[in-house]
N, C-alpha and C positions, 0 to 999 in steps of 0.2 A: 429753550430746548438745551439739553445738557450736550458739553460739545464730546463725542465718542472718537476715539481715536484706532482707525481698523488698520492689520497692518496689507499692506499692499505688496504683488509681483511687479512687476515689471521686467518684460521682456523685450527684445528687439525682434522688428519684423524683415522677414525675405522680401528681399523685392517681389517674390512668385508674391507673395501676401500684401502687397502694396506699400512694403519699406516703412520705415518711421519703428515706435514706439508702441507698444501696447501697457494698460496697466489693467490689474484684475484686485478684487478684494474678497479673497478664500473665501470671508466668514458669509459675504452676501454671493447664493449664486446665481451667477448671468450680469453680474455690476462689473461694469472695464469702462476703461475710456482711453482715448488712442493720442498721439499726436506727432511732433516731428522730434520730438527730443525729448528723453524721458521727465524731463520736468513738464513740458507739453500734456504727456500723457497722466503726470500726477495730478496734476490740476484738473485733467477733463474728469479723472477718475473720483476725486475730493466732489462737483458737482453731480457725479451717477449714486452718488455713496448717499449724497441727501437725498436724491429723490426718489432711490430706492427705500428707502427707510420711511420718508413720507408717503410713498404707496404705501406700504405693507402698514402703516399704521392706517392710514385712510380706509384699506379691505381689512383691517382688523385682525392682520397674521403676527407672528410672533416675528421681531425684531433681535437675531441672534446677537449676543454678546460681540465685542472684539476678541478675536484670539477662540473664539469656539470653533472655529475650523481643526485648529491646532489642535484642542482639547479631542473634538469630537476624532481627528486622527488618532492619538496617543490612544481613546480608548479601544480604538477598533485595531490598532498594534498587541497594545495587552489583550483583546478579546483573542485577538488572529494565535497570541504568544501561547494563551491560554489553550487554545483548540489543539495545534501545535506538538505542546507537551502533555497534553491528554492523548493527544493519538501517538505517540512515542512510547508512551506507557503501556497502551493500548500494545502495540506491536513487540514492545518488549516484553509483556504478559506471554504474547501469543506465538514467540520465539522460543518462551520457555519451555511450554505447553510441546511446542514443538522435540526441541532437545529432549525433553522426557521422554517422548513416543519414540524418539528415534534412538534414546538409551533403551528401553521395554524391546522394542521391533531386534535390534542390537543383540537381548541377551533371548530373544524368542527364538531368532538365528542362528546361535549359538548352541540353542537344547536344541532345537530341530536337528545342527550336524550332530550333533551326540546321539541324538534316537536315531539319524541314515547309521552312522555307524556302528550302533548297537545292533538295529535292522540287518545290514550287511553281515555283522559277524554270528547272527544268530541264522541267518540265511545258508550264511557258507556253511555252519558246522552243520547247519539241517542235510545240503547239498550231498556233504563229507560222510555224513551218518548214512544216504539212502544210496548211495553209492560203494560202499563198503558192505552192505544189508542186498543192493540186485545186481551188480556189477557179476556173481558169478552168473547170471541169469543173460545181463547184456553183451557180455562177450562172447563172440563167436567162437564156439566148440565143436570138437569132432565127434563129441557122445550124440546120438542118436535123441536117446534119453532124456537129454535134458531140453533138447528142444522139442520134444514131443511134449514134458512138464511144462515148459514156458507157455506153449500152441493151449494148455490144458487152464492151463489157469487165467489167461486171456479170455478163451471161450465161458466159463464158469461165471466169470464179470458180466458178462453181459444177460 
């Protein structure tokens, strides 16, 4: 059997965890071995390391590389980087998108006060014109006459 070389953690445990030494091997997952002192635990971990590998040949599963854990991280970094700055792009698309409607909406605003105040000053002159045209009609007069012709043309309307 070709001798493979996996690289191992090792961590120390809380006493809540029962104290000592833990060791793990990334690339095989569920393979540790424990002990009182991390050489302890490298050792336990060097005999979980073969018989992991002698299961999984025994069931017939695939036998990861050394160092695939690493690899299989790195690509799920670059895949994660990947998604990342597509969706960055994505929002900076959709920022622009933005800024546009919000320049258009901007100068829609803009001729909208231009037409109020077009509206307004074509209103007032209208106001100024019909006021100058009945005004001798709506002011109260001492003629007789004229408020008989107001009483006259009112009636006529209808």
């Amino acid at each position: 059997m070709n001798e493979r070389f996996y690289p191992a953690v090792v961590v120390e445990l809380s006493e809540e965890d029962g104290g000592g030494f833990a060791a793990y091997a990334p690339d095989l997952p569920g393979c540790m071995g424990d002990g009182n002192s991390p050489v302890e635990s490298l050792s336990d971990l060097q005999d979980a390391v073969r018989e992991w590998i002698d299961e999984a040949v025994r069931l017939e599963r695939e036998v990861p590389a050394p160092g695939s854990a690493l690899h299989s991280k790195n690509d799920q970094y670059r895949e994660l980087i990947e998604l990342v700055e597509k969706q960055d792009r994505a929002l900076q698309s959709q920022s622009d998108i933005i800024g546009e409607q919000g320049d258009l909406l901007e100068r829609q605003g803009r001729l909208i006060d231009e037409l109020h105040s077009m509206t307004r000053q074509i209103l007032d002159a209208a106001q100024s014109q019909a006021r100058s045209r009945f005004d001798p009609w709506l002011e109260p007069r001492q003629s007789a006459n004229r408020s008989f012709a107001l009483a006259a043309v009112i009636t006529n309307h209808h």
